[in-house]
N, C-alpha and C positions, 0 to 999 in steps of 0.2 A: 236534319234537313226538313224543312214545310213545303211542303206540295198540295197546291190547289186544284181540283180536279174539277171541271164547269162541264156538266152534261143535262137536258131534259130527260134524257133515258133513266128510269133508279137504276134498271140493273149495270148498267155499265159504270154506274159511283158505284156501287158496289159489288161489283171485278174488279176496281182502281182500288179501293179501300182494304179490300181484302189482298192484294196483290202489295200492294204498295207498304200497310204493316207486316207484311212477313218479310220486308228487305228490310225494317229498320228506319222508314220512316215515317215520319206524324202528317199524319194526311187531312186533308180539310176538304169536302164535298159543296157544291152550290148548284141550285137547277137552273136557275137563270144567270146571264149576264149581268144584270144589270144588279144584282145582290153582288156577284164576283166584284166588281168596279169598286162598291163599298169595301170589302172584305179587301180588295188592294190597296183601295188608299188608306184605312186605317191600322191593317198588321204587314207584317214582313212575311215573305214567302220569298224560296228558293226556286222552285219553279209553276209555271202556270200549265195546266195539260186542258185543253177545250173541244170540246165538239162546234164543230163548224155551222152544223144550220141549228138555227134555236128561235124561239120568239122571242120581239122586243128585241133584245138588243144580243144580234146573233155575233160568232166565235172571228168573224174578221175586225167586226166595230171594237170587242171585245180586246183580239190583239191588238188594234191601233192606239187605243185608251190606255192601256197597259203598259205598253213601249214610251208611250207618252208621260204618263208619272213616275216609271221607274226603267230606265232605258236599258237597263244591265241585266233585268228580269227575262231568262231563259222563256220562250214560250211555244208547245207543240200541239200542234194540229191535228185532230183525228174527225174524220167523216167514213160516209157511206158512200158517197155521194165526190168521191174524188174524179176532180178535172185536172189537165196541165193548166187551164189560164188559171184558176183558184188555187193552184198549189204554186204558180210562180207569183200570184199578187201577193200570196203569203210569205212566203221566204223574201220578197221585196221590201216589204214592211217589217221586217227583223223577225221571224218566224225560225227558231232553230233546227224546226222536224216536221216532216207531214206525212202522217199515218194512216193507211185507208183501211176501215172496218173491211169483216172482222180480221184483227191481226193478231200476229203469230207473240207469245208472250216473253221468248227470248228476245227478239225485237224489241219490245218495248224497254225491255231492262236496258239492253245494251243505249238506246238513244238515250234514256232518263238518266241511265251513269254518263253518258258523254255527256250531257245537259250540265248537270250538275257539276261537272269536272270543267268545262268551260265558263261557270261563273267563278268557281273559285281562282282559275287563276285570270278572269278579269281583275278577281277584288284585290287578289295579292299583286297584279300588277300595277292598280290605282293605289294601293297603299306603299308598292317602293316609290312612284313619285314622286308619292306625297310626301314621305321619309325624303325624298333626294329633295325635294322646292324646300323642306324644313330643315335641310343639313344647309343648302348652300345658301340659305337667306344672310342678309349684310351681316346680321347680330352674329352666325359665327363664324364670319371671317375677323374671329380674336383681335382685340384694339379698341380704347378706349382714348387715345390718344389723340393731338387733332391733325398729323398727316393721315391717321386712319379717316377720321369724320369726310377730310376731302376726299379720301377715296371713296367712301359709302356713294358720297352726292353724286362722284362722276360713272360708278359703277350704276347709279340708279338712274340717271339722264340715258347712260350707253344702252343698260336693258329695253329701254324704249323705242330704242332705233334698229335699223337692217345693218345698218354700215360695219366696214369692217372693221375691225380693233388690230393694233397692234401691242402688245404690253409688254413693256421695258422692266428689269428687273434683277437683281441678281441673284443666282442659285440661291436655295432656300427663303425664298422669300413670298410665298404660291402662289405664283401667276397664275398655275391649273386652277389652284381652289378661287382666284378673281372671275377667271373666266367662265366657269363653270355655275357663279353666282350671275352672270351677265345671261350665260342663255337659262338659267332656272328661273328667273325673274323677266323671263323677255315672253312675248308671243309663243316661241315657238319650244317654250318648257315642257312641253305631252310627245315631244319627237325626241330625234337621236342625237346624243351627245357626243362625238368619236373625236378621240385622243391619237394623235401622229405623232410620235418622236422623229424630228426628221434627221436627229443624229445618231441613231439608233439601227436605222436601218440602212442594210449595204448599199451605195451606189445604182448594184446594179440590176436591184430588186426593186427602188422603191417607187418607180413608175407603176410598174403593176399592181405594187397595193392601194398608191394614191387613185389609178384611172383603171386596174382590174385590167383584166386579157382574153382573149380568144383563148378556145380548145386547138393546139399547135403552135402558137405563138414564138414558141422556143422550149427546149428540149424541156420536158416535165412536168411543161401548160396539159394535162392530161383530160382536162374540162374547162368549162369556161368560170370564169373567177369573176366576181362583181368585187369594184375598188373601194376603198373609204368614201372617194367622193358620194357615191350610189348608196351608199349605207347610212350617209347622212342627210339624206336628200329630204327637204323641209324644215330640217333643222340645224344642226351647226357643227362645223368641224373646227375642232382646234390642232391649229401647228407649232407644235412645240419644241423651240431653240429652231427658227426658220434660217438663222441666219447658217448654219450646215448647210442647206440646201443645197446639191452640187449645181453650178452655173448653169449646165444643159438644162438639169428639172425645173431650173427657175423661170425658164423660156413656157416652158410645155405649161406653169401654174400660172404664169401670167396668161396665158390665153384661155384656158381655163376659168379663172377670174373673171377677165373681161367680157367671155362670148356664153358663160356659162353652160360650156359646153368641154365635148374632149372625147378625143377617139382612144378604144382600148387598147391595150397592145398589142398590134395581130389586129386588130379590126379595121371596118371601112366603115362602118356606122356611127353618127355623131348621136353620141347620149347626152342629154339634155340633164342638168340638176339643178336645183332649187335651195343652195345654204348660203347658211353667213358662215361667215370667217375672220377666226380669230388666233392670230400668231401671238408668238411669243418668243424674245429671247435674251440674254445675257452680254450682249454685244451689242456695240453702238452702230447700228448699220447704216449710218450718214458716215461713220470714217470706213466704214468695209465698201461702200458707192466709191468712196474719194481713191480707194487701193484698188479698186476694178473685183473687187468679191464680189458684189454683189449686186444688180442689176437696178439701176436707179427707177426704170418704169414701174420695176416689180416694188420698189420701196416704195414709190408714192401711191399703188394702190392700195397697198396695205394700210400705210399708215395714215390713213381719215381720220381715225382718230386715237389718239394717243392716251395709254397710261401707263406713269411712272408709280411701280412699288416702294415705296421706305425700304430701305436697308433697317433690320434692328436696331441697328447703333443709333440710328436716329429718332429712333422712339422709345427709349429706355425706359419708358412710362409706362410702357406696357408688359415690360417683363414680367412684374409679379402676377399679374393676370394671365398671361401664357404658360409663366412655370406650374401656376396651380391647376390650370387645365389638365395640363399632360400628367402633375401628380397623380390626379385624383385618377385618370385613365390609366395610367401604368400601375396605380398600386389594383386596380378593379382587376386588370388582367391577370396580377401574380398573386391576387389573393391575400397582399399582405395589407398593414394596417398603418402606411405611413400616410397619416394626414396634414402635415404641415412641414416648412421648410424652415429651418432656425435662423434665427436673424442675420449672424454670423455668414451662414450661403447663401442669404439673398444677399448682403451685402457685396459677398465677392459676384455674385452674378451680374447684377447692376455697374461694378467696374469690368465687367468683361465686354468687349467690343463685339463677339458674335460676327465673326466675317463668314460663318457657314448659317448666318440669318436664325430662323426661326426651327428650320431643318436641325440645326445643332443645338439650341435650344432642347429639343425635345429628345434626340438624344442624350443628354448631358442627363436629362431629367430619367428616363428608362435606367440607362447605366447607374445612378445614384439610387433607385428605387430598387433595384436587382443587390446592390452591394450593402444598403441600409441593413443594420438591425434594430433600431428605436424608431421611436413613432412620429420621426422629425426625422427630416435630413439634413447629416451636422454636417461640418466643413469638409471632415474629412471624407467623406463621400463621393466630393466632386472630383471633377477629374487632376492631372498635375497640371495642364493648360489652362485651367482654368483660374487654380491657387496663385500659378508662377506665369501670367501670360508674356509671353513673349511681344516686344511690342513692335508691328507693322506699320507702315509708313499708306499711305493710304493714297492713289493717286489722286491730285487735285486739279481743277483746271479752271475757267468761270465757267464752262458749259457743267460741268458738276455741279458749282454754285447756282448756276440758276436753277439744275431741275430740282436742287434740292430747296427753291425757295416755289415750284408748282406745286413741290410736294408738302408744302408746310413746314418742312423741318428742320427749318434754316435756324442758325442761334450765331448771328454776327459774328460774335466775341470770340468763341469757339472757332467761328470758318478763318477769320482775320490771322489769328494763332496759328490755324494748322501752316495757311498758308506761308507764314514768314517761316516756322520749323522747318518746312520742308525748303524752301529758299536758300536760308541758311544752311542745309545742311547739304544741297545741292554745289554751293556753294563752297564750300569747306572740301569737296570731292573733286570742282575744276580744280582749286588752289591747292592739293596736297596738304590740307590741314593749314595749312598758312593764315592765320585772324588776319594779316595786317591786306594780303591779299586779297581775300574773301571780301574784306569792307573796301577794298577800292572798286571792285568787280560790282558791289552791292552800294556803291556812292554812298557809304555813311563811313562817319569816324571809327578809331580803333576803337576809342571810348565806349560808343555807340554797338559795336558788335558784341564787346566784353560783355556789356548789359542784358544782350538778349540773347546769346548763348548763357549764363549764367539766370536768366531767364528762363530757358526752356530746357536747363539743366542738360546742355551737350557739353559734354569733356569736362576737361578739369580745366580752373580759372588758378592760375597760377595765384601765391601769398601776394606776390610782390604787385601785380597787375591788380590783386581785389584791393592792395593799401593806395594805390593810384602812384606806385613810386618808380614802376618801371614799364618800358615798350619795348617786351621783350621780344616778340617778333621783329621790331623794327631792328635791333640791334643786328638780333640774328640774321637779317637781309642784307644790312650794312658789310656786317663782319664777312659776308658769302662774297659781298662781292668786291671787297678787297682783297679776298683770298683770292680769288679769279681775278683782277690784276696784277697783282704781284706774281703769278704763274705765267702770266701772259707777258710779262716784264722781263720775266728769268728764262 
């Protein structure tokens, strides 16, 4: 540690000189001000220690100057000559300590190690920031794709603003890591970020963690508790899966919201705070409004403004750029030397549809890098779900269709397919399997169904039906229901 020692006295630089190399540190002496000022702006120093009255440019000018080019620079005050009004203009202007001659020498240790210990964890606290604004910048929320790019743009318009966010998404897809990219790249990046599961916690707790309590409040309140809301106060709370929220707490956060305010539990005093708000959840809470879940006032202030995450599936462009991420991260963590994934299981991963998102992705990749032993990971590595996937029906609707054309990641051909599949096969489930039924229900010919079950490769298409020489359903209906008159005859 360099410590600057600024006195007109010699002997007192040298008591500092001498005191100061037998703790271990490298110490630097000046008799004036106005030489210190130089000595500041062209080297680094840990802390400044000054006498207070000097000529030219005396130990107040001194600390203002100093605070002034390096604001994080610890600075202590020592005089003869100590008042309260110049010992409070001091510590007003960022002044860490005010020492009045002559002083006692364990004092000075003990303020110089508080000194010092107070800039270090300044710097380590400016450097996780800085770590956290460089982890959650666009470039690593992973994607290369272009429903990614439009999420960059609209995550980079929304940092700009107060307003609130709502962000739509399904499990494994990281709404936390979107939103966490909106307030690091917003205003209010140097405040607090707090995280609410609002499905996580009990009913009939989570008043008090959201708005905090009185000392008595209810059996246990043993002191008084400040809530997330207060703890995020100038910077942003995120609510995450809001759509849990029980009905009552939804009242209490709409007011909240609105008056930006809220009384504790147990309390009479309205606390006042100061955040944005950004939910988030897995549910479509325009159909949970329509089922009485969920409070429609509460819905519209939430959602100002709106973003939809990609499902995986819909960006399958991105996989290889995700799988080699979490590679290269899983194999750091076990130490081992797997650097690449074999063609073979990227192949099978790019047919895998990913309905646990990015979330399983990355597990799939840990599990495969834990059971590897070459420097690739081959087929057999992956999971059985992966090799043999089982295939899911995927609900469809046009509101699906359109967000998935906000989101960029619409592919016509593909949506037009899912939907007649799913049709068809809805279809086939009124009718008990029945083709000849299913196609009058669906207004098209037998012909015309044979084609696109045989198409989309559901059941078997009878010999006789693929040579065009038989309507073997038809018959089958015919014959049923002559069987059913002639019973009804006898």
């Amino acid at each position: 540690m360099r410590i600057l020692v600024v006195d007109d006295e010699l002997s007192v630089r040298e008591f500092f000189e001498i005191l100061l190399k037998k703790e271990g540190y490298e110490v630097f002496c000046s008799s004036d001000g106005a030489e210190a000022l130089r000595m500041i702006r062209d080297e680094h120093f840990d802390l400044l220690i000054t006498d207070l009255q000097m000529k030219e440019v005396d130990g107040m000018t001194l600390l203002k100057e100093a605070k002034r080019m390096h604001a994080d620079l610890p600075v202590m005050m020592i005089t003869a000559f100590a008042t309260t009004d110049t010992a409070v203009e001091a510590m007003k202007h960022g002044a860490f300590d005010y020492l009045s001659k002559p002083f006692k020498i364990d004092e000075i240790k003990i303020s110089i190690e508080k000194a010092l210990e107070a800039k270090r964890l300044t710097e380590e606290n400016q450097n996780l920031k800085s770590e956290l604004r460089e982890k959650y910048q666009f470039k690593n929320l992973l994607g290369e794709s272009e429903p990614m790019h439009r999420l960059y743009d609209l995550i980079r318009k929304t940092s700009a603003t107060k307003t609130n966010v709502l962000i739509y998404g399904e499990s494994g897809t990281g709404k936390e890591l979107v939103a966490k990219a909106i307030h690091f790249n917003s205003d209010r990046k140097d405040r607090a970020f707090v995280t609410v599961n609002c499905g996580a916690i009990p009913e009939n707790l989570i008043e008090s963690e959201l708005f905090g309590h009185v000392k008595g409040a209810f059996t246990g309140a043993v002191s008084n508790k400040q809530g997330l809301f207060e703890a995020a106060h100038k910077g942003t709370i995120f609510l995450d899966e809001i759509g849990e929220l029980p009905l009552q707490m939804q009242v209490k956060l709409l007011r909240a919201i609105q008056e930006r305010a809220f009384l504790r539990v147990g309390g009479t005093e309205t606390a006042h705070v100061d955040v944005r708000l950004i939910a988030a959840t897995n549910r479509d809470l325009s159909d949970e409004v329509k089922k009485g879940a969920f409070r429609e006032d509460l819905f519209y202030r939430l959602n100002v403004i709106q973003l939809k995450l990609p499902p995986l599936r819909h960006r399958k462009a991105d996989i290889p750029l995700l799988a080699n991420h979490f590679l290269d991260k899983y194999s750091k963590e076990t130490g081992k030397k797997v650097q690449k994934l074999s063609p073979k299981a990227l192949e099978k991963l790019m047919e895998y549809d990913f309905y646990g998102n990015v979330r399983e992705l990355e597990n799939i990749i840990e599990r495969s890098v834990a059971l590897e032993t070459s420097e690739e990971i081959q087929v057999q590595s992956l999971p059985g779900n992966v090799l043999h996937p089982q295939p899911q029906r995927e609900e469809l609707s046009f509101d699906s269709a359109r967000d998935q054309i906000e989101t960029g990641s619409v592919a016509l051909d593909s949506l037009m397919d899912s939907f007649e599949r799913d049709l068809l096969l809805r279809a086939l489930e009124r009718t008990r399997g029945s083709r000849t039924r299913a196609a009058k229900l669906l207004g098209i010919s037998t012909r015309s169904i044979r084609y696109r079950l045989k198409k989309h490769r559901i059941g078997e298409v009878d010999e006789l039906e693929e040579a065009g020489l038989s309507e073997l359903d038809e018959h089958t209906e015919v014959a049923s229901k002559s069987s059913s008159k002639y019973s009804k005859n006898q």
